[in-house]
C-alpha positions as CSV (number, residue, x, y, z in Angstrom):
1,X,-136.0,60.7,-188.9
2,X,-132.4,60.8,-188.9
3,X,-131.7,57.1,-188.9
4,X,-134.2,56.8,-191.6
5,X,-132.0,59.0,-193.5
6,X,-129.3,57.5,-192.8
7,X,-130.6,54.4,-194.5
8,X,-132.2,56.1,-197.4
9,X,-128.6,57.0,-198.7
10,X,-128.1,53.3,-199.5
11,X,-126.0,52.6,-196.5
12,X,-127.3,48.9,-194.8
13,X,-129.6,48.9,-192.1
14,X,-126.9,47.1,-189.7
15,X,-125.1,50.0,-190.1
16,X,-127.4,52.3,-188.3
17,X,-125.7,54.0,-185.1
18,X,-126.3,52.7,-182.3
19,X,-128.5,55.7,-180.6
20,X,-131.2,54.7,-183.2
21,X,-131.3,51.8,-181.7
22,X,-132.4,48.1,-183.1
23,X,-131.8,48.4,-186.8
24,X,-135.2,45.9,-187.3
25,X,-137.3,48.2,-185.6
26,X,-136.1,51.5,-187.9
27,X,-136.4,49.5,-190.6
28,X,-139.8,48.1,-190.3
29,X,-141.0,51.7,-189.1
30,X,-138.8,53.0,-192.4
31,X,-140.8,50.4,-194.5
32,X,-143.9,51.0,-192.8
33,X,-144.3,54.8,-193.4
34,X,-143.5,54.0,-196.9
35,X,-146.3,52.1,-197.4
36,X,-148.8,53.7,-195.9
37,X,-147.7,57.2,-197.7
38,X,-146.7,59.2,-194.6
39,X,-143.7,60.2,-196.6
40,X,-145.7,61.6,-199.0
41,X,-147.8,63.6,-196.8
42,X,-144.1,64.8,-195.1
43,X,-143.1,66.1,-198.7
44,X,-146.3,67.3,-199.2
45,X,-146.2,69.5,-196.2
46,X,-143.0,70.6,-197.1
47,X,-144.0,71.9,-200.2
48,X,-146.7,73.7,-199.1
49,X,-144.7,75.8,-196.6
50,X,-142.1,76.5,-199.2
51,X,-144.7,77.5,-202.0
52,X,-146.6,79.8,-199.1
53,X,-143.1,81.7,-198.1
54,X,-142.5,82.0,-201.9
């Protein structure tokens, strides 16, 4: 998750440190989980943790 942060704050993917390893693979995984909404589902659960602890 970290190294998907890391490129989430615009910084390029090349840039990624090197204990994340290949920058393609984070990047495709990044891209991936977009698509398929596990994101979502992250914030979603999240949310729902923070709403039940008020």
């Amino acid at each position: 998750m970290e190294c998907c942060g890391f490129c989430e704050r615009s910084a390029p993917w090349c840039n990624l440190p090197k204990h994340c390893g290949a920058w393609e693979t984070v990047a495709g995984r990044f891209f991936r989980w977009c698509k398929n909404g596990l994101w979502q589902k992250i914030l979603q659960s999240f949310q729902r943790l923070a709403d039940a602890s008020g």
